[in-house]
C-alpha angles and dihedrals in degrees: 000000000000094000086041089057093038091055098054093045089043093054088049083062085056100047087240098143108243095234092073078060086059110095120183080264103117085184088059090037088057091048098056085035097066090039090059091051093043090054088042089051089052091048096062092037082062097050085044094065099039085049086052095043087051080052092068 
């Protein structure tokens, strides 16, 4: 599952999209899947805490 997830975020860095990593696999679609929402989940958390510092 790590090299699974290393692999998609690596390929972001390479500007590879992240659906040729997507197989028929659902197990390996659900995989990519939760990291993206989990990247995207730290992404808002980020922007969160820089709103609420410009709030002080």
């Amino acid at each position: 599952m790590r090299k699974l997830a290393f692999a998609f975020f690596s390929s972001q860095l390479a500007g590879v999209p992240w659906d040729q990593l997507a197989v028929p696999d659902i197990g390996t679609n659900d995989i990519i899947q939760e990291h993206q929402d989990c990247v995207l989940e730290e992404e808002r958390r980020h922007w969160n805490q820089l709103r609420n510092l410009d709030d002080l």
